[in-house]
C-alpha positions in Angstrom: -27.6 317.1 200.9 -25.9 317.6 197.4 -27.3 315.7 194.7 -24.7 313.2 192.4 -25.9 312.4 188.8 -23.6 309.0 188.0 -23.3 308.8 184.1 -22.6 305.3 182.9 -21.5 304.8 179.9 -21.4 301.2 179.6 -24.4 298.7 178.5 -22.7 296.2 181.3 -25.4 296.1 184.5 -23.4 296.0 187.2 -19.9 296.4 185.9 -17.0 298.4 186.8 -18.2 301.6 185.3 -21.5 301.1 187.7 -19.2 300.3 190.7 -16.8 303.1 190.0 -20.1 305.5 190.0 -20.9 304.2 193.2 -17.8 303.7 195.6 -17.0 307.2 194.0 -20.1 308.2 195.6 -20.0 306.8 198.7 -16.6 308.1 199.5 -17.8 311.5 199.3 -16.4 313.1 202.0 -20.4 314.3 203.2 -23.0 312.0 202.5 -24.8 312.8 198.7 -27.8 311.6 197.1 -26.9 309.8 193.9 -28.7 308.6 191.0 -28.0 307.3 187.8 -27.9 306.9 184.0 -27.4 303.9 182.1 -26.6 306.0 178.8 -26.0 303.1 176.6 -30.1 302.0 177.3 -31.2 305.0 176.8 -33.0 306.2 173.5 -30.6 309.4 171.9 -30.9 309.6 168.2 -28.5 311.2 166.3 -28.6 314.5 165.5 -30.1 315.8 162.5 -28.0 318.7 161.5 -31.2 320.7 161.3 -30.1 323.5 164.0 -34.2 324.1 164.9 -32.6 323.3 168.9 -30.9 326.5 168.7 -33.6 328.1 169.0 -36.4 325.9 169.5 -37.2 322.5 170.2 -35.3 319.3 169.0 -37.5 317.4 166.5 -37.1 314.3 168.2 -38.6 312.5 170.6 -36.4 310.6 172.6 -34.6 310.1 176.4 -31.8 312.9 175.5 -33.7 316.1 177.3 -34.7 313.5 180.3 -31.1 313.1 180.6 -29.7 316.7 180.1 -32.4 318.0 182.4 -30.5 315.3 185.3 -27.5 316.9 184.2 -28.2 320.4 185.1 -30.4 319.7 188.0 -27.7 317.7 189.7 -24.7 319.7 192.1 -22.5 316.9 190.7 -21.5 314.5 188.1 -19.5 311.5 188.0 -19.0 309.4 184.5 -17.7 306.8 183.8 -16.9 304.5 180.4 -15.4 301.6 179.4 -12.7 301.2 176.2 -13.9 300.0 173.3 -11.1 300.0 170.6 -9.0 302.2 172.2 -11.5 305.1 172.9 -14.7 305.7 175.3 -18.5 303.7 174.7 -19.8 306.1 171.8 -22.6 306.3 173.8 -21.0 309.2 175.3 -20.3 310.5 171.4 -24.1 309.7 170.9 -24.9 312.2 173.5 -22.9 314.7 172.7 -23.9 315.1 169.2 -26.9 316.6 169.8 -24.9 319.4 172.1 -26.4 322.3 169.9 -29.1 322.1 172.7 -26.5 322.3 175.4 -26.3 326.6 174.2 -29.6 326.9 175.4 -28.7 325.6 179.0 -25.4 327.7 179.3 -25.9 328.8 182.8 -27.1 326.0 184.5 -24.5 324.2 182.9 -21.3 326.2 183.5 -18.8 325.5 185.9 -20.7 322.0 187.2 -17.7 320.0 188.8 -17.2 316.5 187.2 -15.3 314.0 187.6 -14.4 310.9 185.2 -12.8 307.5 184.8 -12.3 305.7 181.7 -12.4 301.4 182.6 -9.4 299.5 180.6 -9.1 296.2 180.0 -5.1 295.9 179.7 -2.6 298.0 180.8 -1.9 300.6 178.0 -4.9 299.7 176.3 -6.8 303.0 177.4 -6.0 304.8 174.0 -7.9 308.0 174.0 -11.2 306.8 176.0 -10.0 309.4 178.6 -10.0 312.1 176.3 -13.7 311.2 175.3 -14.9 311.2 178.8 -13.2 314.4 179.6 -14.4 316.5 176.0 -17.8 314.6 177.4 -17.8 316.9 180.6 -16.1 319.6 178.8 -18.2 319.7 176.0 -21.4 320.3 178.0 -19.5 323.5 180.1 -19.1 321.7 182.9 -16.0 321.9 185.2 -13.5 318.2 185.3 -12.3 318.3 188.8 -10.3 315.0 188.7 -10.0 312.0 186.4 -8.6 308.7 186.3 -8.1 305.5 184.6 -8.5 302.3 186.1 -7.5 299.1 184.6 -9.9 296.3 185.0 -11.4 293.8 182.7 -14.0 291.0 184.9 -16.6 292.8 186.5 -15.2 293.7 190.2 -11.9 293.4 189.3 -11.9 297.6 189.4 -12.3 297.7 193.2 -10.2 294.6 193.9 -6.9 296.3 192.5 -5.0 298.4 195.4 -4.9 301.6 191.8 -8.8 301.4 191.7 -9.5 302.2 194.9 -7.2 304.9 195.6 -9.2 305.9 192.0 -12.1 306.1 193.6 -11.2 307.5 196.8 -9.0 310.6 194.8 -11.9 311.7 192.6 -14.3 311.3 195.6 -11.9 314.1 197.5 -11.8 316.2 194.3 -15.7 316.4 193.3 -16.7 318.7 196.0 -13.2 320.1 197.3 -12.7 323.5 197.5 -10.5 326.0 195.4 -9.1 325.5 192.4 -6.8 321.8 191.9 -3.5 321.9 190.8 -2.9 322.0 187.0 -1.4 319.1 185.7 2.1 319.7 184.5 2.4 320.4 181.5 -1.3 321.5 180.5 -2.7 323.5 177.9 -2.7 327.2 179.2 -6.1 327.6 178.0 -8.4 325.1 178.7 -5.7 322.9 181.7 -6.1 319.7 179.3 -3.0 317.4 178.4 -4.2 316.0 175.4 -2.2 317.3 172.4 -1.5 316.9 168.4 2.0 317.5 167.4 1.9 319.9 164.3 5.2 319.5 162.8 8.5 321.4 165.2 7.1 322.7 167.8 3.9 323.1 167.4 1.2 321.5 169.1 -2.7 321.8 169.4 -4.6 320.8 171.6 -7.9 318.4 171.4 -10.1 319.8 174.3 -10.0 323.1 173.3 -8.5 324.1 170.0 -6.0 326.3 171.3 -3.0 326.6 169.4 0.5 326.8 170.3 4.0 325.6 170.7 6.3 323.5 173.1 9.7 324.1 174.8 12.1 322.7 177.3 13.7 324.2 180.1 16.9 324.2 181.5 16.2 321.5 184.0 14.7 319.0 180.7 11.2 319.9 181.9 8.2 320.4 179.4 7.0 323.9 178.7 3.7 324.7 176.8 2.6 328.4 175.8 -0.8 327.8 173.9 -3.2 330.9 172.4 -6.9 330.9 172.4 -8.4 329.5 169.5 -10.8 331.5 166.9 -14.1 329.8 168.1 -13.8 328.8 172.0 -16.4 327.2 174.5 -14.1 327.8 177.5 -16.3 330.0 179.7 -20.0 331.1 179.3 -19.6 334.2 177.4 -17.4 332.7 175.1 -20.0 329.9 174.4 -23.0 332.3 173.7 -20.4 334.1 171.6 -20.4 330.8 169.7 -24.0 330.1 170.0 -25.0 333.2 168.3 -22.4 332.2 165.6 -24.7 329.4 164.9 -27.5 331.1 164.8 -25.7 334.0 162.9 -24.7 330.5 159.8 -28.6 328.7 159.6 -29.3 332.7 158.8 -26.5 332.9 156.1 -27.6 329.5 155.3 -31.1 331.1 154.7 -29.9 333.7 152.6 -27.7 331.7 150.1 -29.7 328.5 149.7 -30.1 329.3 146.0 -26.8 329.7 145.6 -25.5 326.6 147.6 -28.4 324.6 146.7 -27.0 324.3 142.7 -23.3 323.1 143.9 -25.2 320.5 146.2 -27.2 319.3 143.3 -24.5 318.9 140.4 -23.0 316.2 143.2 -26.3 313.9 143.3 -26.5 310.4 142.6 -23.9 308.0 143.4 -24.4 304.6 144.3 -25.0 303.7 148.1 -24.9 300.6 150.0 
């Protein structure tokens, strides 16, 4: 039986991120085990910029390796998070701040099929919470094999609407399906995301990945995209220990120039805070 880690990113008990998670689950087309995460209650510090995780342990002493460790031991995931201001819970930010640990767990990791939903109140009101939810599975090397969003605002009112449902029941088909899904149309060529920034003419770039690139039509008025992999990627596995040795490669340089860095730090002190 194939274990289901359900990441809920809402502090709601019982609210439609929780019941996405779990219809989700339960129309899996073979029966899975499924547990869950309540990330908002959980006790993630933020990050302290110190880079010791890279190759050691994190300095603090908190719920985020309990959670990782769910992460990679599960065959699936499923997250969910409501809107808040027109982007996802930042309890899935919270989380992945302290990603410099996620280098150590690159195999385990890559390639874990996902899926996610982002819960709206209003129609139109989603903003860029799906983007978070997706760079949340993306961000960790994991694999997003279907996402939605679902507009619901009273608790229930996400499996009461004919759109939730059919939600549910699609990513429930994609989690485990076999082969590779259909790209959307148009995608970034790189990384199959759909989130872009429009860089003056033609250009666009694209927020899941980094890839640059431009856009064009065809004859037939449909949307064409030709993007180029960008200088630092965390696409595939090798290109995130690439990266991770990077990292390693600057608290080194960091090492060796202190002195020098450390007198263009100081001539800024002082200042008055709140």
């Amino acid at each position: 039986m194939k274990r289901v880690l359900g990441i809920i990113g809402s502090p709601r008990r019982m609210g439609n991120c929780e019941l996405m998670v779990k219809e989700i689950a339960a129309l899996l087309p073979e029966p899975a085990a499924l547990s869950m995460v309540r990330l908002a209650e959980k006790d993630i510090r933020p990050c302290k910029a110190c880079y010791r995780c890279l190759t050691g342990e994190c300095p603090h002493q908190d719920d985020f390796r309990a959670v990782l460790e769910a992460i990679v031991a599960a065959d699936g995931v499923v997250v969910a998070a409501p809107v808040y201001l027109l982007g996802a819970h930042s309890s899935l930010q919270r989380f992945l701040d302290r990603g410099l640990q996620f280098f150590r767990r690159i195999e385990a990791l890559a390639g874990k099929p996902a899926v996610g939903v982002a819960l709206a109140g209003v129609k139109d009101g989603e903003g860029a919470s799906l983007l978070g939810v997706e760079n949340f599975i993306r961000g960790m090397g994991m694999e997003v094999r279907g996402r939605a969003v679902v507009h619901a605002a009273l608790p229930g009112e996400a499996l009461l609407s004919e759109d939730g449902r059919e939600a549910a029941a699609r990513l429930a088909g994609a989690l485990f399906a076999r082969g590779t899904l259909p790209a959307a149309d148009p995608s970034c060529t790189q990384c199959g995301g759909t989130f872009f920034e429009f860089r003056g003419g033609r250009r666009v770039y694209c927020l899941l990945c980094g890839a640059s690139g431009t856009v064009s039509f065809g004859q037939g008025g449909d949307i064409r995209l030709a993007t180029a992999a960008p200088a630092h990627s965390w696409r595939g596995p090798e290109s995130r220990k690439t990266h991770g040795q990077w990292l390693i490669g600057m608290k080194e340089k960091y090492r060796r120039d202190r002195d020098r860095l450390k007198s263009v730090v100081e001539s800024y002190g002082g200042g008055t805070f709140i």
